[in-house]
N, C-alpha and C positions, 0 to 999 in steps of 0.2 A: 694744459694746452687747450687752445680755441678751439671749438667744435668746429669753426669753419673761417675760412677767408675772409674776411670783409673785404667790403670797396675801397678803404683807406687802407687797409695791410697791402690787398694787392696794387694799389698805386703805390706803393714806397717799393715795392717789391720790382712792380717795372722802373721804377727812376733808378732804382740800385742797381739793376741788370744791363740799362741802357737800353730796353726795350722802347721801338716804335712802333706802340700801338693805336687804331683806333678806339672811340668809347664802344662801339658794337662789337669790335675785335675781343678789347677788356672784359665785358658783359659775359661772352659765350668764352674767353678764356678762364675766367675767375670760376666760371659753373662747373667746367672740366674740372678745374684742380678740386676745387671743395665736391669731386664726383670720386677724384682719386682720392680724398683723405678720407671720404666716407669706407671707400673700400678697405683702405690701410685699418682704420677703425675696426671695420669686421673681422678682417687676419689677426689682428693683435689680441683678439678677445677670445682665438681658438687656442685651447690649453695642448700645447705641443709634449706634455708630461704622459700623456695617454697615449698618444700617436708612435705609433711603430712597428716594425715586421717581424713578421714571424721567423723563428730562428733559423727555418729550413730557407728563406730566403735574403738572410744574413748570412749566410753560411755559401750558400750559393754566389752570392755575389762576392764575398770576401776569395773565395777561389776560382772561379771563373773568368774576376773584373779584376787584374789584381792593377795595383795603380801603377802606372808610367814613371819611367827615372826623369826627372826634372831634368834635360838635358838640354843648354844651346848647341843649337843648329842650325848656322850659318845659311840665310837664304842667296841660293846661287846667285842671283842678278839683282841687287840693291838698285840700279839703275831704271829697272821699269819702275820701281816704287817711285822715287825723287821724281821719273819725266812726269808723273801723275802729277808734281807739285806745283802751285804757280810760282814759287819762288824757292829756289835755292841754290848755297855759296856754300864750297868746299865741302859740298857732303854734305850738308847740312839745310832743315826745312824750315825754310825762313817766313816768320808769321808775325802781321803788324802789331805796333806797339795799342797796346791800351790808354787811350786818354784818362787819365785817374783825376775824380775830383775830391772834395772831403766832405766826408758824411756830416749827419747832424748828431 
């Protein structure tokens, strides 16, 4: 994998997303992302084989926190959710289509 973004990867990357960026927008967004893959870089390089808790606080939390039954439950008024929405039919949240073009 590339150590970092380039300027050509991150333009393919905005034509493919349909981002409307400027060049100073691209500049200082291209630096963010290759800021986040350096980070990603640093996490993946800590050995998660070593890392772990002590058994009085596995033990602890295995009784104390025990996990929740996976249960649906109906939220009362579905209606405040949809009026939040700018669009929707029958119940349902209506979101515009995507212009699809074809890649190279």
């Amino acid at each position: 994998m590339t150590d970092e973004i380039s300027p050509e990867l991150f333009e393919k990357l905005v034509d493919l997303a349909a981002l409307g960026v400027d060049p100073n927008e691209a500049a200082y967004l291209r630096l963010e992302l290759n800021k986040q893959l350096q980070a990603i870089r640093i996490l993946e390089s800590v050995d998660i084989d070593v890392v772990h808790a002590e058994p009085e606080v596995t033990q602890l939390i295995e009784t104390r926190l025990p996990c929740r039954a996976d249960v649906w439950e109906p939220f009362e008024n579905p209606e405040e959710i949809l009026d939040q929405a700018p669009q929707v039919e029958d119940g349902y949240l209506i979101v515009p289509d995507i212009t699809h073009t074809e890649l190279d």
